[in-house]
N, C-alpha and C positions, 0 to 999 in steps of 0.2 A: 524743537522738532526732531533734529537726529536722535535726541536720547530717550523720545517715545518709539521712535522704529528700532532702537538694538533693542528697549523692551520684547516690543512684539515680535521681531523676530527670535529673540532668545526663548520667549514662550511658545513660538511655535515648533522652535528645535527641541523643548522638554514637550511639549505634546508628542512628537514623533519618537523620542524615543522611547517615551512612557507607553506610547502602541507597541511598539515594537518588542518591550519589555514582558507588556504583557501576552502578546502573541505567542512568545516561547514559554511565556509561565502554561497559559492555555494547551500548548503542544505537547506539555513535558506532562500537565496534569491528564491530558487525554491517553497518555502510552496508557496507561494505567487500568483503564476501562475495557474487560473480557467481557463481553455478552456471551453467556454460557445458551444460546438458545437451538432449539435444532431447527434447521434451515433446509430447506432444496439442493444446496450447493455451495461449497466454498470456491471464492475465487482469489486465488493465490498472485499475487500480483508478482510480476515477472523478476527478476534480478539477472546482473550475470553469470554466463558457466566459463569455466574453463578445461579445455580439453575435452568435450562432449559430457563433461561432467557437471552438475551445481557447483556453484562458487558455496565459501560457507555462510553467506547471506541465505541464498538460494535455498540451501542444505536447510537450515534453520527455517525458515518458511514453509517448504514441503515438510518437515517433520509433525509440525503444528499441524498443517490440513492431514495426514493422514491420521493424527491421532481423534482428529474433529471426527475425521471418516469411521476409526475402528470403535469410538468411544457413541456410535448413532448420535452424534449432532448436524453430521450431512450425509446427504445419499449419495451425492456427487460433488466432485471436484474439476473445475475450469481452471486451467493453467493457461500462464499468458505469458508473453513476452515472443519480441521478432529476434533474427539473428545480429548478432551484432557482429562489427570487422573482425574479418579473419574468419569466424564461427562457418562450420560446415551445417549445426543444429541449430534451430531455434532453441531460444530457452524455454518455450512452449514444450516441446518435442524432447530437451533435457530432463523435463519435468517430469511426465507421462513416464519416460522411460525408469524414473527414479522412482515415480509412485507405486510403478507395477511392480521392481522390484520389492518391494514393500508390501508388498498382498493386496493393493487396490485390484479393480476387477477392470478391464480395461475397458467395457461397457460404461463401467461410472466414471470415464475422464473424458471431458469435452476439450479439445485445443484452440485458445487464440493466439495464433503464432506471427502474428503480421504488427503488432505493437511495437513503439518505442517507448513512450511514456506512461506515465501514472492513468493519464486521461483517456486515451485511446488504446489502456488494458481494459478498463471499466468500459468502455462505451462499446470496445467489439465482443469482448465476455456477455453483455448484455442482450446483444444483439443474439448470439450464437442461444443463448439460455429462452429467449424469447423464442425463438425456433422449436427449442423443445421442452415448454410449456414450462419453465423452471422460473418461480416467483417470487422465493424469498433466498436471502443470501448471508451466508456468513463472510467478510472481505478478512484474509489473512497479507500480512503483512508486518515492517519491525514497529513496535511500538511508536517509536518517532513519527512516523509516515504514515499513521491511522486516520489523525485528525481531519488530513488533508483529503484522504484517502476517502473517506467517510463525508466529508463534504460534497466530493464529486461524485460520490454513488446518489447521494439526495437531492442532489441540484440533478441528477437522470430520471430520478422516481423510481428509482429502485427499492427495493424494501430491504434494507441492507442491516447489519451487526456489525460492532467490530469485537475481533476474536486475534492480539498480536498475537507475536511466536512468545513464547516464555522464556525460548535460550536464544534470542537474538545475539548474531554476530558481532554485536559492537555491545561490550560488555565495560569498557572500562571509561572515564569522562576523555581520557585522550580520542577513545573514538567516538562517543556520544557525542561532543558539543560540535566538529564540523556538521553531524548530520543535522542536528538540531537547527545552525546556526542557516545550514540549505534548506531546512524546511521553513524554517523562516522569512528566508525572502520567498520563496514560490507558492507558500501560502498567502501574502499577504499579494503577490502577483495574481493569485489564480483572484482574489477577493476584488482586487481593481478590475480584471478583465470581465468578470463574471456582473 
């Protein structure tokens, strides 16, 4: 009898991590996936600044939305992210300011500035877009952080794309596999909760 239960336990520990394996294969194949379509609006999902500036995550995520914007794949762009400690800016408000720099029209930037996470960038951008009439979306964001990203625009009813940055800030596996290895548990968290 004990040596049927270290069976089945040992088969349940290769079941979990044979998920988990494929979880990241699933994350890594989904960076990969631009929907080139034109949309209502890109919603650039929030990152840190530093010094009222984009961090170069940030930097690399606006670069993508406004090229979405100058190349007509959106009309508008919805920036997101609340302040974080220390910050005098939202990184909403980081955003906006870096996109006008950039020849956006400040007409086409909507702000959701009150977010902390992935979930309640998407749900208050949503809300804000719903307000003015805005129904389909392109989500920008680092390749890693799409899949998950794109789950939670669908599980909203949003009519969402995903479109990552192309020059994402984490360029080399030193920094790729931490994000990977975070997206991994909080996708496979968001899949229990959900």
């Amino acid at each position: 009898m004990p040596g049927k239960w270290r069976r089945w336990g040992w088969s349940v520990i290769l079941l979990i991590v044979l998920f988990v394996l494929y979880t990241a294969y699933s994350i890594a194949a989904f960076a990969k996936v631009n929907e080139l379509f034109r949309t209502d609006a890109a919603i650039v999902l929030g990152a840190a600044v530093i010094k009222n500036e984009p961090s170069p995550v940030l930097t690399e995520r606006m670069n993508h939305a406004i090229w979405l914007y100058d190349n007509g794949y959106v009309k508008k762009i919805i920036v997101t992210g609340g302040m974080g400690d220390g910050d005098s800016l939202s990184e909403a408000e980081v955003s906006k300011r870096f996109a006008m720099r950039h020849g956006v029209r400040e007409e086409d930037i909507f702000l959701e500035g009150k977010s902390k996470i992935t979930e309640q960038n998407l749900q208050n951008a949503y809300a804000i877009a719903r307000e003015k009439q805005i129904s389909t979306f392109t989500i920008v964001s680092d390749p890693l952080h799409m899949k998950r990203a794109l789950r939670m625009a669908e599980d909203l009813g949003m009519d969402a794309y995903s479109s990552p940055t192309q020059t994402s800030a984490y360029r080399s596996w030193r920094t790729k596999l931490p994000f990977l290895l975070r997206e991994v548990f909080f996708y496979i968290g968001y899949q229990v909760q959900a």
